[in-house]
Each structure stands twice: as C-alpha cells, then as structure tokens.
C-alpha positions as CSV (number, residue, x, y, z in Angstrom):
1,X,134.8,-56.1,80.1
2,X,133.8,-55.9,83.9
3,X,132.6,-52.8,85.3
4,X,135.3,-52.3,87.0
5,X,137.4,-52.9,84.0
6,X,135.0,-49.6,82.5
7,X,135.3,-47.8,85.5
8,X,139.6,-48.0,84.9
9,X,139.2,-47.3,81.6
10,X,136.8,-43.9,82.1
11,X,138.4,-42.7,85.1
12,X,141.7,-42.7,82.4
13,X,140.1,-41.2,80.0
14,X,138.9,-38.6,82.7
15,X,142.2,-38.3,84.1
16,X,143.7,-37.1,80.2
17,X,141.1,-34.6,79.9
18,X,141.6,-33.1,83.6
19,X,145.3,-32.9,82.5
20,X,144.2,-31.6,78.6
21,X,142.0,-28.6,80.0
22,X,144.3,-28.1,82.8
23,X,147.6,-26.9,79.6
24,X,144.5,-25.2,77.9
25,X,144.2,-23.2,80.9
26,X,147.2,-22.2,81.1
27,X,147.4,-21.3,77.2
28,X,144.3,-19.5,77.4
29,X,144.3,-17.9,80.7
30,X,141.1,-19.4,83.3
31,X,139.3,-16.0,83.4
32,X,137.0,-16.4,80.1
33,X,133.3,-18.1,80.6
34,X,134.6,-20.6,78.5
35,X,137.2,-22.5,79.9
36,X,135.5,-21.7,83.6
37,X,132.5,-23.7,81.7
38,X,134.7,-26.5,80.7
39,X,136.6,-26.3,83.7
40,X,133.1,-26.8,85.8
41,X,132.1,-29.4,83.2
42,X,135.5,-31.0,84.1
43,X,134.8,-31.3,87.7
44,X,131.3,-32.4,87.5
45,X,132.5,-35.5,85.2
46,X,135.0,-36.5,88.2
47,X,132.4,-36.1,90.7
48,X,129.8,-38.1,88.8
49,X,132.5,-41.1,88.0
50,X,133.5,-41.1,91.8
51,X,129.8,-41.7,92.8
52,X,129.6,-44.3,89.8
53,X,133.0,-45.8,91.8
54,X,130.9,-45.9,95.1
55,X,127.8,-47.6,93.9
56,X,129.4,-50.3,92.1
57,X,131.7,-50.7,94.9
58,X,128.6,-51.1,97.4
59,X,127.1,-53.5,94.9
60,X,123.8,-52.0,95.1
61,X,121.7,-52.5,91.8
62,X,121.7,-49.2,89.3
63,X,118.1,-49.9,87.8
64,X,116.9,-51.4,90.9
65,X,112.6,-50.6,90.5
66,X,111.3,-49.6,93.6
67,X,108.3,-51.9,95.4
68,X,105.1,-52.0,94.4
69,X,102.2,-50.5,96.8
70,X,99.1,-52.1,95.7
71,X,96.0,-49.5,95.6
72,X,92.5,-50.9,96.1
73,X,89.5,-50.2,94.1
74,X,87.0,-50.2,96.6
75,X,85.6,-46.9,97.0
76,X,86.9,-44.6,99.8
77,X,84.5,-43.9,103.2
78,X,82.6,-40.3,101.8
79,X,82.6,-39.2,105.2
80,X,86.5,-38.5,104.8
81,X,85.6,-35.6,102.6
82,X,82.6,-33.8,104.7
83,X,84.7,-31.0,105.7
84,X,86.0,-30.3,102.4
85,X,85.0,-27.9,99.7
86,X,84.8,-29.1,95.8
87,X,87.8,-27.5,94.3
88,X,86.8,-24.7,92.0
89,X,83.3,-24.6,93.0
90,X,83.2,-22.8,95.9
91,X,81.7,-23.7,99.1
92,X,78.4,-25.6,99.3
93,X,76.8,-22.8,101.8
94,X,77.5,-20.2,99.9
95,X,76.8,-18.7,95.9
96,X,79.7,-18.6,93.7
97,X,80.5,-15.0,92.5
C-alpha cells in the first residue's frame, strides 16, 4: 500500500477513536483526569497524523541524514587559547585554594 493509501487508512482509524472517546465522554462525564488524559492523547494523535499528511505531501524525505562537516586533524593554532584558563585548575597566576 502507498503512503498515502496508510495515511487514509490511519486517519480512519483516528477518525473512529475521536468519535469512540467522544460517546465515552459523554457516558462518563469529561471532568475525571482520565478521560481529559485520553481526550489530550486524542488530540495529540490528530495533530501528529496531520503533520505526517504535510510532510508526505511536500515530498520531503522522513530519514533524510543531515550533511557531513568534515573536521580536520591538524592541530588547532595554541595561541587561540592564551586568554583562557584550564577548566578546573584555576588560573595560571594564581594558587589554587
């Protein structure tokens, strides 16, 4: 199946449980931690799916790896570091405690 086809197919599913929670609600009344927690959990599945919907409708890649910066191995110029102090030693004028 295409991933659209999937998309269809959750976005259904999602659509019965929205509709399922929404007669529990009403059953159970909406004021109990529990069914605001599955109410929240409802809502974040539909917002989730919709950005799923955006991206495969941009086309852009899901496990797209990022470029590669290539780091040299040369040693860096010491003079970058003369107005530093070596961490956890303290500074080089003065005695540690």
């Amino acid at each position: 199946m295409s991933v659209h086809g999937e998309l269809t197919s959750v976005q259904r599913c999602l659509d019965d449980l929205v509709r399922s929670v929404g007669r529990l609600e009403k059953l159970l009344g909406g004021g109990g931690l529990e069914m605001r927690r599955v109410r929240t959990d409802t809502d974040h599945l539909c917002e989730s799916v919709a950005l799923l919907r955006e991206t495969a409708a941009t086309g852009a890649a899901p496990h797209r790896r990022p470029d590669l910066v290539t780091i040299s191995d040369t040693p860096y110029d010491p003079s970058l570091w003369v107005d530093t102090d070596d961490e956890g030693l303290g500074a080089r004028d003065r005695r540690a405690p």
